[in-house]
LOPA-269112 format. One record per residue (C-alpha): x, y, z negated. Coordinates in steps of 0.001 Angstrom, whole numbers, plus 500000, padded with zeros to 6 digits. Each point is the difference from the previous one (the first is absolute). Layout:
N
+--------+--------+--------+
:      u :      v :      w :
+--------+--------+--------+
:      X :      Y :      Z :
...
+--------+--------+--------+
//
This chain:
401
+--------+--------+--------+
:      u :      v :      w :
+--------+--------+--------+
: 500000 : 500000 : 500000 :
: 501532 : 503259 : 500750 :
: 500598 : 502677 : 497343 :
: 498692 : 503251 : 500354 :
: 502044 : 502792 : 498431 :
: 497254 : 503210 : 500543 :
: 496988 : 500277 : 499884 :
: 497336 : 499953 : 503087 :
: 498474 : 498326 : 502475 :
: 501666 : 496859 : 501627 :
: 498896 : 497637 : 503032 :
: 501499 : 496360 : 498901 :
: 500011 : 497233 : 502732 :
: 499345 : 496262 : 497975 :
: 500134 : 496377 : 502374 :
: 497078 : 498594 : 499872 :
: 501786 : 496620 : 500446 :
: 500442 : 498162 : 496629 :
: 503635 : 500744 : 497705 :
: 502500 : 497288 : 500901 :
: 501620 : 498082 : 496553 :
: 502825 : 502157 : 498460 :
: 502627 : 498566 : 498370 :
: 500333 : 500986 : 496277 :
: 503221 : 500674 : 498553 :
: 501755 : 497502 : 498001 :
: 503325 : 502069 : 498368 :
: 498178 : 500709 : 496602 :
: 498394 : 497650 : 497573 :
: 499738 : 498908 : 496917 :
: 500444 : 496708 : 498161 :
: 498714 : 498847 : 496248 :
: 501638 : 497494 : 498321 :
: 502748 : 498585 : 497147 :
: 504036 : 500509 : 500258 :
: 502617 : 500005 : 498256 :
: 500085 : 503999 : 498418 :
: 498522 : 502755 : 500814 :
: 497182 : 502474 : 498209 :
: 496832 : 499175 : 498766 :
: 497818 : 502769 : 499944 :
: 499184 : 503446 : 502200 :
: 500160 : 500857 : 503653 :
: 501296 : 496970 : 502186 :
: 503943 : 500717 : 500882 :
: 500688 : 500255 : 504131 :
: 502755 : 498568 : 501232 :
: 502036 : 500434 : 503101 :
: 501810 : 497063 : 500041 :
: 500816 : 496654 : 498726 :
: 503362 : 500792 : 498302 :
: 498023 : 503169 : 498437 :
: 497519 : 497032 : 499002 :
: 502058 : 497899 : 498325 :
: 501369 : 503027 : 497318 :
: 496449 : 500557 : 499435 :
: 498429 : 496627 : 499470 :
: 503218 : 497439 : 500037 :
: 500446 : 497411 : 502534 :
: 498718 : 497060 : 501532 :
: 500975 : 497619 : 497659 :
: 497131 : 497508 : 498375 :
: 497469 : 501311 : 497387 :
: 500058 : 498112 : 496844 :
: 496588 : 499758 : 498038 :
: 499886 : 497842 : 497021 :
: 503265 : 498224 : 500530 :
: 498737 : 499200 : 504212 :
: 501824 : 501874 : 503073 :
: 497428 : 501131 : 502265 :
: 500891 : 501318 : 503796 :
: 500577 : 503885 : 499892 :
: 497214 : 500524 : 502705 :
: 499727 : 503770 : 499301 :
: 504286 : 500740 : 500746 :
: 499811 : 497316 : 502624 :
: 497409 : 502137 : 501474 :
: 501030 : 503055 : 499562 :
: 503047 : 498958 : 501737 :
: 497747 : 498335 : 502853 :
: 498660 : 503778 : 500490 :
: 503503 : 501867 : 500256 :
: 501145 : 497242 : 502515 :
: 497584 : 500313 : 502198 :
: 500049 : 503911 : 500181 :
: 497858 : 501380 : 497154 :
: 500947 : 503502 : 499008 :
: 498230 : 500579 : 496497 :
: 498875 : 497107 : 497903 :
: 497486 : 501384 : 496751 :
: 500903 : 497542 : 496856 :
: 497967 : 498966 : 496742 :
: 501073 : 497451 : 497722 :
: 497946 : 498084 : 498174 :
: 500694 : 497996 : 497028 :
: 497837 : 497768 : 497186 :
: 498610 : 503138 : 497363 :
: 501511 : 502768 : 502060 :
: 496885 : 501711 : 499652 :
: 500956 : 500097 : 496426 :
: 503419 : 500997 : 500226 :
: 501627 : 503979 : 499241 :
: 501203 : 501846 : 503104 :
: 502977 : 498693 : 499337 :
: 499108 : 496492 : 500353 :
: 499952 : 499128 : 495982 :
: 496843 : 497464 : 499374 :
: 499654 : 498094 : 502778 :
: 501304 : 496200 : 500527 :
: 502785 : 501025 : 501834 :
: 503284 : 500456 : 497268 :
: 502364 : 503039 : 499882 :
: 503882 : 498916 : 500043 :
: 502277 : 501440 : 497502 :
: 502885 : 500076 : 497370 :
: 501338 : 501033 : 497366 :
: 503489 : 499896 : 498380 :
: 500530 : 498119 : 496787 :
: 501006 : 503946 : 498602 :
: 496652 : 501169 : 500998 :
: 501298 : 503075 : 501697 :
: 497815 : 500070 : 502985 :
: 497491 : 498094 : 502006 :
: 500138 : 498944 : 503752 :
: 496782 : 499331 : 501685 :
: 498241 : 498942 : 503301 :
: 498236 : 503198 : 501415 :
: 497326 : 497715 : 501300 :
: 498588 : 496503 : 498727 :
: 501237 : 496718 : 502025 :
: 502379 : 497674 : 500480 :
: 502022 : 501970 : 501894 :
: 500942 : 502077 : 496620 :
: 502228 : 496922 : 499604 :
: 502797 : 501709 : 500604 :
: 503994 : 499797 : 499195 :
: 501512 : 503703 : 498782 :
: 503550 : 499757 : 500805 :
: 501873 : 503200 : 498184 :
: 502865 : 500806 : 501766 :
: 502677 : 503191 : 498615 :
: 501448 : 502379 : 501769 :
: 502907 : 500729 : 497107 :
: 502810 : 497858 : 501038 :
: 502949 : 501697 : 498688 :
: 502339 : 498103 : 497790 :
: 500482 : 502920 : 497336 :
: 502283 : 498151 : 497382 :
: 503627 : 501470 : 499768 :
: 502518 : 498332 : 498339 :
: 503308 : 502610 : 499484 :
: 503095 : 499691 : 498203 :
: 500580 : 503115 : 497513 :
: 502545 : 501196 : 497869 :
: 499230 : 502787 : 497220 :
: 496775 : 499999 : 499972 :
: 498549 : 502142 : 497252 :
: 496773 : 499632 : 498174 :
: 499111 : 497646 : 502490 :
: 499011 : 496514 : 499494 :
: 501959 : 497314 : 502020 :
: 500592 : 496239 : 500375 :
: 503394 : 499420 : 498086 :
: 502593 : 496751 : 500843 :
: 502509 : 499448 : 498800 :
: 502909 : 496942 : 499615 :
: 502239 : 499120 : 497139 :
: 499025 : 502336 : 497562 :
: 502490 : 499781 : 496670 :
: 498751 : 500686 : 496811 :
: 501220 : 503426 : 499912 :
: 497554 : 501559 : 502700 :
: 497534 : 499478 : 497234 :
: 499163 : 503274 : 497673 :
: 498935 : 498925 : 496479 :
: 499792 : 495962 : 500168 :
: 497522 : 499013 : 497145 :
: 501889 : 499078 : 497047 :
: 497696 : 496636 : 499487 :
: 499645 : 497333 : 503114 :
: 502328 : 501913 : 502322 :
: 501352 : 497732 : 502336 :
: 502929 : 497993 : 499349 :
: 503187 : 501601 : 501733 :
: 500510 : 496301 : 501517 :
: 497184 : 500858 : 502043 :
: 501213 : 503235 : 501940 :
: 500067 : 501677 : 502641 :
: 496722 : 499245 : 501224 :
: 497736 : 501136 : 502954 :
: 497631 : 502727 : 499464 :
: 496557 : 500620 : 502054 :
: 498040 : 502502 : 498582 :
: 498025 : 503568 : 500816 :
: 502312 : 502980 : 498795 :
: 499993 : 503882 : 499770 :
: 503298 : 501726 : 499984 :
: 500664 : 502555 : 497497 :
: 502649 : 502289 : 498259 :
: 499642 : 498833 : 496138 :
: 502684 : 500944 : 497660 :
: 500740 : 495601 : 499295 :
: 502710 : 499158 : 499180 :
: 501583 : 503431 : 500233 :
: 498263 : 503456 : 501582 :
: 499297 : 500291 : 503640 :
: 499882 : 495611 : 500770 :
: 498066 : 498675 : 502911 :
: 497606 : 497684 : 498787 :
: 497580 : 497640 : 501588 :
: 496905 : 499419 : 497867 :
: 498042 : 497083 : 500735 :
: 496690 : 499609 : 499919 :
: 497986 : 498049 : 497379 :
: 499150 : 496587 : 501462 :
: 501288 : 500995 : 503119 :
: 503425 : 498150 : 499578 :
: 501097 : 496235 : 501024 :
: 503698 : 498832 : 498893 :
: 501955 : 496994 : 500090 :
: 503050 : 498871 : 498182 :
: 503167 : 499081 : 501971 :
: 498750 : 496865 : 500743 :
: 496307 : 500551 : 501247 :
: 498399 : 499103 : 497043 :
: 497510 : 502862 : 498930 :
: 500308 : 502766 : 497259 :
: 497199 : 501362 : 497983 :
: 499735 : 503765 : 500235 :
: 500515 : 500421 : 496287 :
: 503151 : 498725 : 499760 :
: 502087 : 502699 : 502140 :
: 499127 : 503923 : 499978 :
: 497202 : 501648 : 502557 :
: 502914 : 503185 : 500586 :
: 502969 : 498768 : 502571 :
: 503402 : 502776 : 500116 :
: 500450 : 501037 : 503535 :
: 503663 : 500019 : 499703 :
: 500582 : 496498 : 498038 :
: 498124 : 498377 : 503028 :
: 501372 : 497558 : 503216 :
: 501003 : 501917 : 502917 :
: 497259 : 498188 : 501582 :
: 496854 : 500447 : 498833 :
: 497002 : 501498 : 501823 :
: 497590 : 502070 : 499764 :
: 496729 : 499728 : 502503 :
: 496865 : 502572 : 500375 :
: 497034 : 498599 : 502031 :
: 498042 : 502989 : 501550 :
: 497542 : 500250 : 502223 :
: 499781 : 501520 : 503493 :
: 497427 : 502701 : 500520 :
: 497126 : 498447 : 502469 :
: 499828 : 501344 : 503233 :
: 496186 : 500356 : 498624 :
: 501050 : 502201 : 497711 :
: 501191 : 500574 : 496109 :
: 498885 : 497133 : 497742 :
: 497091 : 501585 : 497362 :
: 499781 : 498125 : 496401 :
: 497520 : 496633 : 500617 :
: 501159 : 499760 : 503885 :
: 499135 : 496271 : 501521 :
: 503239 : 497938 : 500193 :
: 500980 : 496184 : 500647 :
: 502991 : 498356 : 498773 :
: 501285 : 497240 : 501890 :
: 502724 : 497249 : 498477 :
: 501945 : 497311 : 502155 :
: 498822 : 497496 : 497983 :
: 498959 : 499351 : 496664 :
: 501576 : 502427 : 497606 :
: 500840 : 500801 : 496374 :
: 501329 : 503120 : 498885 :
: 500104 : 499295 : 496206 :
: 500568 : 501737 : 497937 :
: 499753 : 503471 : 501629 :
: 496405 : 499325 : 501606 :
: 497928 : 496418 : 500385 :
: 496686 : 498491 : 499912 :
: 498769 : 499222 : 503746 :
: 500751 : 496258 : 499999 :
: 500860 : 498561 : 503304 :
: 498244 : 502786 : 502120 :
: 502314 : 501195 : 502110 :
: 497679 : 503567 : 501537 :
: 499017 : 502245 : 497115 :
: 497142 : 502649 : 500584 :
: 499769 : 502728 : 497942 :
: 500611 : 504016 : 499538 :
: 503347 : 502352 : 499876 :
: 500874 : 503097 : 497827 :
: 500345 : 503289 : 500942 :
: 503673 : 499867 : 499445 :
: 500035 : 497041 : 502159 :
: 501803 : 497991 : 497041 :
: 497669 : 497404 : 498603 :
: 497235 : 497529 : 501911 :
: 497652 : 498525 : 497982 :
: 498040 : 497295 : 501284 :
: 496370 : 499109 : 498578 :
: 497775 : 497154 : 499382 :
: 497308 : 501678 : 502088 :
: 502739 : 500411 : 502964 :
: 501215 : 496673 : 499449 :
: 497140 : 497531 : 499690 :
: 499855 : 496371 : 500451 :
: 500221 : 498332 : 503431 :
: 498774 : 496691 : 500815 :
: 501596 : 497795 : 502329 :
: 499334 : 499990 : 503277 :
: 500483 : 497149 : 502360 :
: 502038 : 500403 : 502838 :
: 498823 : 501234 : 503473 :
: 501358 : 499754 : 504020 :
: 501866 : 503093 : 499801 :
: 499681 : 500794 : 496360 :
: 502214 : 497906 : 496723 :
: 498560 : 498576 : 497408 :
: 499502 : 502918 : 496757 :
: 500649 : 498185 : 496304 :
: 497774 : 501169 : 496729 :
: 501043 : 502664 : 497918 :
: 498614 : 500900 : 496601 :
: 499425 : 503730 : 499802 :
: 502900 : 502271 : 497511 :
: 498974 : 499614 : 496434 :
: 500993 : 503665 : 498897 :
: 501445 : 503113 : 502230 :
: 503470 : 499275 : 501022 :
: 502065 : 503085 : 500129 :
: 503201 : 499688 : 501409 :
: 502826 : 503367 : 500105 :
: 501166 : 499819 : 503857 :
: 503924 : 500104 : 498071 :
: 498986 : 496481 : 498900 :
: 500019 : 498483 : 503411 :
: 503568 : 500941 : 500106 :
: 500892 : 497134 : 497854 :
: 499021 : 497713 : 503106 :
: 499785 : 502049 : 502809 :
: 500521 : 496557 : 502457 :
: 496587 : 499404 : 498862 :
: 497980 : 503309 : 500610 :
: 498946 : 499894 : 503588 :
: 498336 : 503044 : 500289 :
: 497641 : 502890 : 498382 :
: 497637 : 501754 : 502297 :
: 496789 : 502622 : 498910 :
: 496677 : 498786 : 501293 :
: 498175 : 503228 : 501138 :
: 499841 : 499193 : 504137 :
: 497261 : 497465 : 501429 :
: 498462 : 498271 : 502402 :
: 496991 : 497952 : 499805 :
: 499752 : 497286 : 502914 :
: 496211 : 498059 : 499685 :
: 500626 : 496582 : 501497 :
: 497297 : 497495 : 500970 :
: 501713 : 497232 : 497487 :
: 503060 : 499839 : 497831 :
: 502276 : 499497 : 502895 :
: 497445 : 501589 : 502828 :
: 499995 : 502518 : 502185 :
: 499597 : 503578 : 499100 :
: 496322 : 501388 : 500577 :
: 500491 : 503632 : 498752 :
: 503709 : 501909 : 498368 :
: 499258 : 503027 : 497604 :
: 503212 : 501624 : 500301 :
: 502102 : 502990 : 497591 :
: 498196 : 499209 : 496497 :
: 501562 : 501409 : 496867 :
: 500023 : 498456 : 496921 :
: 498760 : 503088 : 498274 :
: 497078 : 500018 : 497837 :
: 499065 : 503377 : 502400 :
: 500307 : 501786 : 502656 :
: 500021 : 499620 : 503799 :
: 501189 : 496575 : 500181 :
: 498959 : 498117 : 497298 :
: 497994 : 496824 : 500319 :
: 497080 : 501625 : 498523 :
: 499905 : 502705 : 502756 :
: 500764 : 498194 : 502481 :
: 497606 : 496661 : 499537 :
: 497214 : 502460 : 497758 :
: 497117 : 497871 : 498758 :
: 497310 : 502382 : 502203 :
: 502106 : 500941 : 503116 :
: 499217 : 503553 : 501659 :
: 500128 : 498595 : 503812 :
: 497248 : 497282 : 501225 :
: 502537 : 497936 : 501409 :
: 502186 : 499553 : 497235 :
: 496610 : 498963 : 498060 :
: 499204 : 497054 : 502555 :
: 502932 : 498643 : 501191 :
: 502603 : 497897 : 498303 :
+--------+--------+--------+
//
């Protein structure tokens, strides 16, 4: 029928023979049925295409009701329409009680994936009801620098270092207690302790003395066998000591992130099991630590909530078999200086503020979605709860995985 854009009078020819069949146009439609995600409730979601399909309502993998699989006829058809040209396919899932359910799918027979740590810091959920919420989070970071630094010193003052030291004699010692000393049989013997350098007026004015820390200190006897820290003295004279004797500082490298802030995200990694007694122990055979640094960059402390226990897992193609571990019994606080005494052992430190988040279809799948440069921050731009918020501000962040 023509269209008329003025008004008036108008002389229209019509056939009088009768309308031939038109075709009618097949690139839109709509389909009703089950799959594997998706919403519940509202205005039926268009799609363009199958792959846009798929992130919407999952794949076209079997439905399970009740414990039976059950053909996916709704994503085999949907992917039926795309094939054979369809342009804009009108969706509406329908599940057992979805009538009943939220808007956000809550109610209905259809189940909501999610987790939460064994710390109970935050929750990870499904956006949408199904199956298809089954999904492996694989975290991956960004912060790969080795910060540990191991360095060699000499005069370090008020500063807290990793003293060695060989064939001590007897009269490095300032003050040896007048009841249990050790037997002079026994000397020299090999010192490992934390120190502090100072200027002290013992034996005469103006000595360098190392002062060792309280429970800090490991010695042995000239032949190996172990001394108790009560029998020798906790100050050492500089100038009464072997030629050779070392003194280490561990520091940290500043992150190409940035400055580490008091409570920063670190990991500590061992080669192997390892046992730092006495200047810091308590993890057992783990052999990764998770847990927080200082602002001074000086002490990691590692806590049961960070460190929780791990069941086995069974080994996988690709992926070796994980053994149980109990979680830490108490915080473990180790002074970086410590790992001085066995720095063969400390693989390496590195802050956890960087991440990736790859969703894979299975533990060793492939990777549906990534939701890349997430901070470990509690706030801010980047943190998880920005970035993944509970009621997201665009649509498709709200239906698709």
């Amino acid at each position: 029928m023509p269209e008329y854009l003025a008004p008036g009078v108008f002389i229209e020819e019509t056939s009088f023979r009768s309308k031939s069949i038109e075709g009618v146009g097949t690139s839109v439609a709509a389909i009703v049925g089950p799959t594997r995600t998706g919403p519940l409730r509202g205005t039926p979601e268009v799609v363009t295409s199958f792959a846009e399909f798929e992130r919407v309502y999952g794949d076209t993998r079997d439905l399970v009701f009740a414990g039976t699989a059950i053909t996916n006829h709704t994503a085999i058809g949907a992917r039926a329409f795309f094939d054979n040209g369809g342009k804009q396919l009108y969706v509406a899932r329908v599940v057992r009680g979805g009538n009943e359910s939220d808007p956000a799918g809550n109610g209905s027979t259809a189940m909501r994936a999610s987790r939460t740590p064994t710390n109970g810091a935050f929750t990870l959920r499904a956006r949408q009801p199904g199956a298809w919420g089954n999904l492996w989070l694989e975290l991956r970071y960004r912060d790969n620098e080795n910060l540990l630094q191991f360095a060699a010193t000499g005069q370090p003052e008020a500063e807290t270092v990793m003293l060695t030291a060989r064939a001590v004699p007897a009269e490095a010692f300032i003050g040896l207690p007048a009841v249990g000393a050790l037997a002079p049989e026994r000397f020299p013997v090999t010192v490992t302790a934390q120190a502090v350098r100072a200027i002290e007026d013992l034996p005469a004015p103006g000595n360098v003395v190392y002062n060792l820390a309280v429970g800090r200190v490991a010695f042995t006897d000239r032949n190996g066998d172990d001394v108790p820290a009560a029998a020798l003295s906790s100050k050492l004279l500089a100038s009464a000591m072997p030629g050779d004797h070392r003194l280490v500082r561990v520091t940290l490298r500043t992150p190409a992130a940035g400055a580490i802030a008091d409570g920063t995200a670190a990991v500590l990694q061992f080669n192997g099991t390892t046992d730092l007694a006495p200047f810091a122990t308590g993890w057992g055979a783990r052999t990764t630590l998770h847990g927080t640094l200082d602002a001074a960059g000086t002490q990691f402390t590692a806590t049961p909530a960070l460190n929780p226990a791990r069941a086995a897992q069974a080994a996988q193609p690709g992926v070796p078999a994980v053994p149980a571990l109990p979680a830490l019994a108490a915080d473990v606080v180790i002074p970086l200086v410590a790992l001085a005494s066995n720095p063969a052992q400390a693989s390496f430190l590195m802050v956890r503020r960087l991440f990736d988040i790859d969703v894979r279809t299975g533990r060793v799948g492939e990777v549906a979605a990534t939701i890349g440069g997430l901070d470990t921050a509690i706030t801010g731009d980047s943190a998880l709860s920005t970035r993944l918020p509970v009621d997201p501000a665009r649509r498709s962040d709200r239906i698709e995985i």
